[in-house]
Residue, then its C-alpha position, 0 to 999 in steps of 0.5 A: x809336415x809337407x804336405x801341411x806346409x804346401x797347403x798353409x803356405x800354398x806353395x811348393x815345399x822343399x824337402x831334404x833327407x839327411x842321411x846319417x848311417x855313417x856319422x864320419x859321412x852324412x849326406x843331405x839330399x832332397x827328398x826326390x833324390x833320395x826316393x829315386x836311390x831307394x827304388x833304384x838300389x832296393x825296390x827295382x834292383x833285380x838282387x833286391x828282388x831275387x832276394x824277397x822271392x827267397x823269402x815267398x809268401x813274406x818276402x811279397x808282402x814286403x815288396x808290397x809294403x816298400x811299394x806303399x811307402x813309395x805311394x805315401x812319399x808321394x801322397x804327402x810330398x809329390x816328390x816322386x817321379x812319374x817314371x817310378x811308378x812306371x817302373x814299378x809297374x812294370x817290374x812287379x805287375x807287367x812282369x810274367x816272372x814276377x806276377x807268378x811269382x806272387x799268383x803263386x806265393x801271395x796273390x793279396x799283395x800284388x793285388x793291394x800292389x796294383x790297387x795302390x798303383x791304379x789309385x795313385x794314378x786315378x788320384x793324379x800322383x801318376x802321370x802313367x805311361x799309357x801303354x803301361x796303364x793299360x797293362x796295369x788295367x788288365x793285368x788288376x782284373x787277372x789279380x782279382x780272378x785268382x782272388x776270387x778263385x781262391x775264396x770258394x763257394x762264400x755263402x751268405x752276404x760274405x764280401x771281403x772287406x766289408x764294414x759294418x756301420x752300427x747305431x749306438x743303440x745297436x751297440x748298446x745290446x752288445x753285452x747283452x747278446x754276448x751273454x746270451x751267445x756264450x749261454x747258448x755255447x755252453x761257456 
């Protein structure tokens, strides 16, 4: 709604965040200052983070997916601040402890982690430390060696990801081939 309300309007929009987990104290902030408790209380707070950990392969997805909303906060509101993304980075991409923690227990997310990063920033969501950038750089292209490690020997026109764009007509013999496959296998 954000988002389309700055684009019909072409103005910025406000955005607030009603908080009611307590229906004796709710509280209505804005937007910003709500994502910035979040991260801080949760996303970069080194409990919260110790936590995941406990949790391995899990507990990295789930950080990676706290880290998407993050992303997603700021594509549809551009309510986050620069020094989030930032953090982020630091804390999860920058940080030796952190990075082998994920290299050893779910390398796919810190790479969908530093993938949303770089895109954020290529988008212009980011205004990225430059310093931090260029670690976020170096560091992705580590990722992606462990990644490609982990695959193997891939034959074949194998490429993770890959999408195959057909014709109707192509689709139109699926059943046809399907049948003729599990004849072939005996079912």
């Amino acid at each position: 709604m954000t988002a389309a309300a700055r684009v019909a309007s072409g103005k910025d929009v406000r955005t607030y965040y009603g908080d009611t987990r307590e229906p004796e104290h709710v509280e209505v902030r804005t937007l910003a200052d709500e994502i910035r408790r979040v991260v801080r209380t949760k996303l970069l707070n080194p409990r919260w983070i110790e936590g995941q950990k406990r949790h391995g392969y899990k507990g990295a997805g789930d950080i990676s997916k706290r880290i998407g909303r993050v992303y997603g906060w700021e594509a549809s509101t551009r309510e986050v601040d620069d020094w989030i993304f930032d953090d982020i980075t630091r804390t999860f991409v920058l940080d030796e402890e952190n990075r082998k923690f994920f290299e050893e227990h779910n390398p796919w997310a810190l790479e969908e982690i530093a993938r949303r990063l770089l895109e954020a920033h290529q988008r212009g969501f980011w205004n990225a430390d430059p310093e931090v950038l260029a670690g976020l750089k170096e560091h992705y292209l580590e990722v992606e060696g462990w990644l490609e490690e982990r695959m193997g020997d891939v034959r074949g026109d194998f490429q993770g990801g890959a999408i195959d764009i057909l014709t109707a007509e192509e689709v139109a013999d699926w059943g046809a081939k399907m049948r003729e496959i599990k004849a072939k296998l005996g079912g």
